[in-house]
LOBA-873192 format. One record per residue (C-alpha): y, z, x. Coordinates in steps of 0.05 Angstrom, whole numbers, plus 5000, padded with zeros to 4 digits. Layout:
# residues N
YZX;...
END
This chain:
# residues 821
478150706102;476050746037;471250166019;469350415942;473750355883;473351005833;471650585762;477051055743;482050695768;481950005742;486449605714;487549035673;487048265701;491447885659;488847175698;482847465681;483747695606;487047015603;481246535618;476946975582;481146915516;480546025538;472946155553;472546315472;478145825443;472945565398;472046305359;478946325359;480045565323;474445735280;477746455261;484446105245;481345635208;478046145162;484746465156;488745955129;483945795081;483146435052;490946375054;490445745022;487146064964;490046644953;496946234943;492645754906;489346254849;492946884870;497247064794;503646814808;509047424802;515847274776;522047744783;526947714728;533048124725;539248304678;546348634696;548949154652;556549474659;556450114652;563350464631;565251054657;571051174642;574451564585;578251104540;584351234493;583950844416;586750204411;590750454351;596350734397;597051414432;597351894378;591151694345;587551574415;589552364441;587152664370;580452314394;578152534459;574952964429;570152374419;566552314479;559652314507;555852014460;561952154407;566851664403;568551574482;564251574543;566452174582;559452354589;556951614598;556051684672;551851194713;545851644725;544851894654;545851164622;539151004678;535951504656;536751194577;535150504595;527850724629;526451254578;521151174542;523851234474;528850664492;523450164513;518750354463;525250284409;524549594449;516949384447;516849574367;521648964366;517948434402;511548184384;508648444438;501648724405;497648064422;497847844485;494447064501;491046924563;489646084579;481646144616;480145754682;475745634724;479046154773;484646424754;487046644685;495846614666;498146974610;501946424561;505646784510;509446304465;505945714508;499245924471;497245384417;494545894363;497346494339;494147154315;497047404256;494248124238;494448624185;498549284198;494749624141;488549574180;485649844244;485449384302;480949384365;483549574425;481249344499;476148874477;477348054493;476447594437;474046914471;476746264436;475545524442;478445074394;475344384377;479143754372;479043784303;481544394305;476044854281;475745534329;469745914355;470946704375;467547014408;467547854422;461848234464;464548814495;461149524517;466750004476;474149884453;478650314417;480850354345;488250324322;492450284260;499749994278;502050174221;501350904223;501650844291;495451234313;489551244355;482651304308;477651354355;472550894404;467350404381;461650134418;456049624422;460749024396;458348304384;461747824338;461347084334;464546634292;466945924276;472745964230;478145484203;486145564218;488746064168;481546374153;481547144149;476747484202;475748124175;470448694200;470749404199;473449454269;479948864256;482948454209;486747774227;487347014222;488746414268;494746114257;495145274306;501545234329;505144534338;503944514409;496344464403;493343874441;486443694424;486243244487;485843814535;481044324544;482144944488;478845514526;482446234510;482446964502;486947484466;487448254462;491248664416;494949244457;496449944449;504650014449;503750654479;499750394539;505249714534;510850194536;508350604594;506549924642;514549624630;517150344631;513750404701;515349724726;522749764703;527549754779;535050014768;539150064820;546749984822;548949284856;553549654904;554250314926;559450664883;559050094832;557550274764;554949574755;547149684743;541649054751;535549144717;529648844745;521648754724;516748354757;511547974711;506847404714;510347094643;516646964663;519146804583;515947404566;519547874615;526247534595;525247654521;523848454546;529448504582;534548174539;531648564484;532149284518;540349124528;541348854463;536849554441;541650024489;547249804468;546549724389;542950444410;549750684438;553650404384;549150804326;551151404362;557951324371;557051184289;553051804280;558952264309;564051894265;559851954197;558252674211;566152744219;567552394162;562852834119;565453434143;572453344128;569753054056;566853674040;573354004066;577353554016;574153603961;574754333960;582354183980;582553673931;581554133863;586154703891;592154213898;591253903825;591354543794;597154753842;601054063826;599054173745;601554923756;608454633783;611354153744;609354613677;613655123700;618954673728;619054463654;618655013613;624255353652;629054683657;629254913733;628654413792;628954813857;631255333891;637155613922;639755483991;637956264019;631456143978;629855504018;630855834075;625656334064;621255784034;622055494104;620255984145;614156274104;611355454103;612055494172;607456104180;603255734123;602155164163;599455634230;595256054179;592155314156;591255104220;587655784235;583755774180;580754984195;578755234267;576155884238;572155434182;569355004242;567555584281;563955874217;560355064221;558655034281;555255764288;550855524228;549054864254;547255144321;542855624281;539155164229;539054454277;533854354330;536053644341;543553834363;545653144397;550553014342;555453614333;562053454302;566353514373;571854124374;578053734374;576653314319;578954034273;584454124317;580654574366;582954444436;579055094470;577054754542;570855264544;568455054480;569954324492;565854374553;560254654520;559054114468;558653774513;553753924555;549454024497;550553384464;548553054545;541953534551;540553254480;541152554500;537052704557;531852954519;531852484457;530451994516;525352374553;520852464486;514752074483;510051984421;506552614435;510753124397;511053804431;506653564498;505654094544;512253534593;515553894650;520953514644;521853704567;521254364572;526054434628;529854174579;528654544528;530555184557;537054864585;539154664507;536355444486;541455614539;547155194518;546155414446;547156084462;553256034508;555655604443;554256124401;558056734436;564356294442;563656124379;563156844348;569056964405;573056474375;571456754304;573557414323;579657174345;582056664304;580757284242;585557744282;590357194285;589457174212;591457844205;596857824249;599757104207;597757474138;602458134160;608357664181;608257224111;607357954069;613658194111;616857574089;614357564021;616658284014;624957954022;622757523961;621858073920;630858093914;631357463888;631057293808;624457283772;625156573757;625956433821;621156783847;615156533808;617555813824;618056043904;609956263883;608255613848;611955193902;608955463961;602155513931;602854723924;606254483980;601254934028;595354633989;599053933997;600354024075;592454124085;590353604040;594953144082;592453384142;585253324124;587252514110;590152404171;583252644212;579652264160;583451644173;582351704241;575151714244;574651144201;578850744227;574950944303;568550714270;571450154246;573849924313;567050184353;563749784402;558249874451;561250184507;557149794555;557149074572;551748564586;555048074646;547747704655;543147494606;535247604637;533847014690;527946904733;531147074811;530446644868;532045964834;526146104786;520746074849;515646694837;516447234887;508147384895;504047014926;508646964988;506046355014;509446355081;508347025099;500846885071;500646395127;503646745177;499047395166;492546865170;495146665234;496147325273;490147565234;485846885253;488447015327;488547835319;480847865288;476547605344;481547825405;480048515377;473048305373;472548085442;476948685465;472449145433;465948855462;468148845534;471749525524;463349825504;460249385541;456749825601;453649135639;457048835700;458648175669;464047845719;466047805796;472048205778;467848825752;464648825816;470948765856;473849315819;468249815840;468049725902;471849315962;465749065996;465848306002;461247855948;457347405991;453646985944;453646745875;446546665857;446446085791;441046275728;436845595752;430145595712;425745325762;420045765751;416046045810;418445515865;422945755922;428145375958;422145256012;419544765945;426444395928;430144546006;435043955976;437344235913;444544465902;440645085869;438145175955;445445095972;447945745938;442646115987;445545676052;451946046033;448946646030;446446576095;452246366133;456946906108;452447436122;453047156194;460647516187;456848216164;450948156223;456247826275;452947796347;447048236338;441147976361;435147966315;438448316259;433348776200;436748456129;435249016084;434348746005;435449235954;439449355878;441550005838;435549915785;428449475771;430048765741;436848585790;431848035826;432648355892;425048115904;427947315892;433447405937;429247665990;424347115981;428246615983;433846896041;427146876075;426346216064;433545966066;433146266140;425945976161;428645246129;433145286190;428645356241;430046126258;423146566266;422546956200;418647496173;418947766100;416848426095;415448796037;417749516046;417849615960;411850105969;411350305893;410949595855;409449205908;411348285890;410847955949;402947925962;402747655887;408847215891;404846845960;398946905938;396147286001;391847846010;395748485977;391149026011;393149006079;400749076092;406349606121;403050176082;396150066127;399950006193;404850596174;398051086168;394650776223;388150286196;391549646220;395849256265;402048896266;398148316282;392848416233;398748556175;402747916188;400447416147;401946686150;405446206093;405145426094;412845456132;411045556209;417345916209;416646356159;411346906154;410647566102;408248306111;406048446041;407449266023;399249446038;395849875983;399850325939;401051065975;400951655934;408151885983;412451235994;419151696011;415652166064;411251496097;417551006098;422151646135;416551716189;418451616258;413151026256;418150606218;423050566263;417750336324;414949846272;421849476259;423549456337;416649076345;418748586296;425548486327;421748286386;417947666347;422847456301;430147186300;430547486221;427748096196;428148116122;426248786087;424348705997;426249455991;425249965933;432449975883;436750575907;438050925837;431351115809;427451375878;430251505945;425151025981;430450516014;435151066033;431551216103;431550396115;439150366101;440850646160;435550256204;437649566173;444349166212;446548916141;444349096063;444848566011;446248955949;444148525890;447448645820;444748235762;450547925710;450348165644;444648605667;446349155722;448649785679;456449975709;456150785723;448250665748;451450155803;457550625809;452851215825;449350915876;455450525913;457751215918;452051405948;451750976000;458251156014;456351936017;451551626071;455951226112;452750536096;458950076118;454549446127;453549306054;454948656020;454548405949;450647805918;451447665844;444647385817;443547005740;451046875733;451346375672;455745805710;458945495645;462446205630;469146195642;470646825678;465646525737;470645815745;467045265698;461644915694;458044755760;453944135744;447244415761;442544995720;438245375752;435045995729;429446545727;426847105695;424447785728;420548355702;421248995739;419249695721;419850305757;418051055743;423251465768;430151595722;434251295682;429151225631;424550565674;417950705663;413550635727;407150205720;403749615740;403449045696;408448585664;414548825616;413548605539;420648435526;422247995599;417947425630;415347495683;420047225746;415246675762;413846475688;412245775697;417145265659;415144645685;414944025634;420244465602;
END
């Protein structure tokens, strides 16, 4: 049977781990309490975060004119960012609203440049409007940057600022430019409302709003802001995100710790996007308007002189109109007119839009294909796309023209693409609207050529005619496009729609601190901290510090529970009444189970390393065992730091070591104490080979002799790790009292040597646990009674115990007296 644990193999004692965790329920009260107070004040001074959020509509689909369904078809050309939203899809109207050009278009129309800062004791809130002065600053003059102005105003309402700062920047609003960094600033002042404060570096006055109250402490600060730096810190805390999947309903959120001031942003940016949406859809209807202007005034002259032309002829020649096979020619050529004009405005608009594409960088506002008449699908799709990568990149452009932007220049060469594919169609189209020309121009000269039989008369009136009424038809036509684009601008609105003004979410409560989860994190954390602690500790620590430990390493019973008492240098023989003498009586009955009938049984004493107090349990098993009348001898077989002779105070030269080499007797070696019962063999003189003496044959013939004059043999043996002294007496003793030291008695050194013994057969081995601290949990509560000792042990042989005589500098001496402590 296996009587030794592996350390390997332990587990974990939840009972155990349990009344440890109780043992320390004041580190765990005291680590709660911590917690919730650092809670406590976080919630209390942490800046309070607000989320505020807006809902936008965002149309998506294409929409006809509200003018009827002629006028709305000869439109759809006016998409995008034209006249419709065919190109206003969810993702790209995102992208607009967090561009940076849209919430810089924003910030430029708040007053956003100061920002005012209330100054406790703690904390410090941002007040916005709520702030009781107001800095009113010059445009024309540069500004510093990143630097805090300090203010207190007096109750009569005189003001003292206050600036000392390391460096700030320089910066002139109204060009809107960075001029450099400053450094080494001090300024102090104590100015009146409305007096200018003017240096070098800024230029301002403090304007007392009718809010001030000179009852309450006036303590501020202000800072003027960089709206580059402004626009970048909403741009990045700007959340979209649709408010269903699918939905092109889009909520706009922003957290802040000015709750006012985030709601003025956000209703702001809408109002911006949409009046921003609106412009364009404007833009696209001027640029049509002005196209077809140009076209009619051009129109305009030809058809005067056309109309003049007419009527003198009809006049002069008394003739009206013309005959009935004329008309019918007349009808036919207007209708070839009328395709030739037709050709000749697409041909005019291809002819436009190759030179715009050539001479505009900024292409975002083509006149669309359709609104000419063009109804090429290729061509259509084109503009469009370059009109969206536009819009893309008017709203990816930030204040730093030309910036080496990923993003941009991706761009970039998508719109370089775009213009070219525009280009070839366009040249496409060219070609082929001019051979349509040619093929219309040889139909009308066929025609024409049939004129040629009918009367001169009639023939220059058929000239003059259709000269005017093809000159009237495209005037006409050019009105009717003309009409329609005004009367679409006329009627715009912002495709978009706000549904929700900006509101503070969550019944106005701010969403940071979280005070509940605050609370809940101190808890675990209060309970988490020192469990961790404590797990940690006992997971390193290498000392045997419990019963359990002991059990775990090996199944060999624990016999005794030896109390830290403090009595000094007395033995049990000194206090034979004292519950600290009754943990010894139980010592001594239950090794009566481990000896059983033997007769005169050798009690061998020993531990895994110096300083375990095997020495103090042998005395005082000794003792324990003479108290009750049995014949005992102490012997003290520790031949290489020998404690008994000292701790009796008896003659330490004559002992075991002089009988074992042959100068002396049994009789002359046993020396007497004041307990008849009770008498000691001190170890004798120091020999230079303890090992090699204690494993001679004389040993064995010198514990038999005992045997036959005492009822208890009690051996104070050398500890098992460091030499191998005891190792021979093991297997001459009837029972070994192993004695581990709590908090003491190193875990793999005690492992080592219980395996050892095992390697050697030693089956009559029993544990006693010496110093256990009584009032620690793990050992059942507090006993009533404190006891305790000290022991200094050293030895020369492994494990790093130095061997020498003399007592240890950092332990007291086991019989360090503490009386009339």
């Amino acid at each position: 049977q296996n009587n030794f644990n592996n350390q390997d193999e332990e587990t974990i004692d939840l009972k155990l781990l349990f009344n440890y965790l109780i043992g320390n329920i004041w580190w765990f009260a005291l680590s709660i309490f911590l917690a919730l107070v650092i809670a406590f004040l976080a919630n209390r001074y942490t800046t309070k975060i607000y989320n505020i959020s807006t809902t936008v509509l965002i149309s998506d689909d294409t929409k006809g004119s509200p003018f009827g369904k002629n006028v709305g078809g000869s439109l759809d050309m006016l998409s995008g960012f034209g006249m419709y939203p065919s190109l206003e899809n969810f993702e790209n109207q995102s992208i607009i609203l967090k561009s940076y050009s849209q919430v810089r278009r924003t910030i430029d129309q708040l007053n956003f440049e100061v920002s005012y800062y209330s100054q406790g004791r703690i904390a410090r809130n941002e007040i916005y409007t709520a702030a009781p002065f107001e800095v009113i600053f010059s445009d024309d003059h540069p500004q510093l940057l990143g630097a805090k102005f300090m203010l207190s105003i007096d109750q009569d309402g005189m003001m003292k600022i206050d600036l000392n700062a390391d460096e700030g920047q320089l910066y002139h609003y109204g060009n809107d430019e960075v001029l450099g960094k400053v450094s080494g600033l001090d300024y102090s002042a104590k100015v009146k409302p409305g007096e200018r404060i003017q240096t070098e570096h800024f230029d301002f006055y403090l304007k007392i709003r009718e809010n001030f109250n000179p009852e309450v402490t006036n303590n501020y600060y202000f800072y003027f802001n960089n709206p580059h730096q402004l626009t970048l810190s909403y741009q990045n805390r700007l959340v979209l995100e649709p408010m269903s999947k699918g939905a092109s309903m889009l909520q706009i959120s922003i957290e802040d710790q000015n709750a006012s001031k985030a709601i003025d942003f956000l209703n702001k940016l809408t109002s911006e996007y949409l009046l921003r949406n609106l412009e364009k859809k404007n833009e696209i209807a001027n640029n049509t308007i002005q196209f077809i202007d140009s076209q009619l005034d051009t129109i305009s002259k030809s058809l005067n002189i056309a109309e003049t032309d007419l009527q003198t002829f009809r006049s002069k020649n008394k003739m009206m109109d013309l005959s009935f096979q004329s008309q019918q020619v007349f009808q036919q050529l207007q209708d070839l007119e009328n395709q030739k004009m037709e050709v000749e405005m697409q041909n005019q608009y291809y002819k436009y839009l190759l030179t715009y594409i050539e001479e505009n960088q900024d292409v975002e506002s083509i006149l669309a294909p359709s609104a000419m008449g063009v109804n090429d699908p290729l061509l259509n799709s084109l503009i469009l796309e370059i009109n969206q990568l536009s819009v893309e990149k008017s709203s990816l452009t930030n204040i730093k023209k030309g910036a080496d932007f990923g993003p941009l220049q991706k761009l970039d060469a998508q719109i370089r693409n775009a213009k070219d594919n525009i280009s070839e169609n366009a040249s496409n189209l060219v070609k082929s609207s001019n051979i349509s020309l040619n093929e219309l121009n040889k139909r009308i000269n066929r025609l024409m050529a049939s004129i040629n039989d009918l009367p001169e008369t009639e023939r220059q009136l058929f000239g003059i005619q259709r000269k005017f009424v093809l000159n009237d038809n495209l005037y006409t036509f050019l009105l009717e496009r003309r009409a329609e684009a005004q009367i679409a601008k006329a009627s715009n609105t912002a495709d978009n729609e706000i549904i929700d003004p900006a509101m503070v979410t969550g019944n106005g409560a701010p969403i940071k601190p979280k005070k509940m989860i605050n609370f809940a994190i101190a808890l675990i954390l209060g309970f988490v901290v020192p469990a961790l602690v404590i797990f940690l500790k006992e997971f390193f620590n290498m000392k045997v510090d419990s019963p359990e430990v002991v059990k775990r390493m090996t199944n060999k019973p624990i016999i005794g529970y030896i109390p830290n008492s403090g009595v000094g240098d007395l033995t049990i023989s000194d206090a034979p009444d004292s519950p600290w003498a009754e943990a010894f009586r139980i010592v001594r009955t239950k090794l009566q189970f481990t000896i059983k009938e033997k007769q005169h049984p050798v009690v061998l004493v020993t531990s895994s390393v110096p300083g375990e107090g095997k020495s103090f349990i042998a005395i005082n098993l000794a003792s324990v065992n003479a108290i009750a009348g049995k014949k005992t001898v102490l012997v003290g077989f520790d031949l290489r730091r020998p404690q008994i002779a000292q701790r009796f105070k008896i003659d330490k030269n004559m002992g075991v070591t002089n009988y074992l080499i042959g100068d002396a007797t049994i009789d002359q070696i046993i020396q007497k104490t004041g307990n008849p019962f009770l008498d000691v063999i001190p170890s004798g003189i120091i020999p230079p080979n303890p090992a090699e003496l204690i494993s001679d044959e004389k040993t064995l013939v010198f514990l038999e002799e005992l045997r036959k004059r005492y009822d208890y043999i009690v051996l104070d043996t050398a500890p098992l790790s460091p030499v191998s002294d005891s190792h021979h007496l093991c297997r001459l003793a009837d029972a070994i009292l192993f004695v581990v030291r709590d908090k003491y008695t190193h875990k793999q050194i005690m492992q080592s040597t219980l395996d050892e013994l095992k390697s050697n057969n030693q089956e009559n081995l029993s544990i006693i646990i010496n110093d256990i601290q009584l009032n620690r949990k793990r050992y059942g509560g507090k006993y009533g009674y404190s006891y305790g000792y000290r022991y200094g042990y050293k030895y020369g042989y492994g494990y790093g115990y130095g061997y020498y005589q003399g007592t240890v500098n950092d332990k007291k001496s086991w019989f360090t007296s503490k009386k009339g402590k």
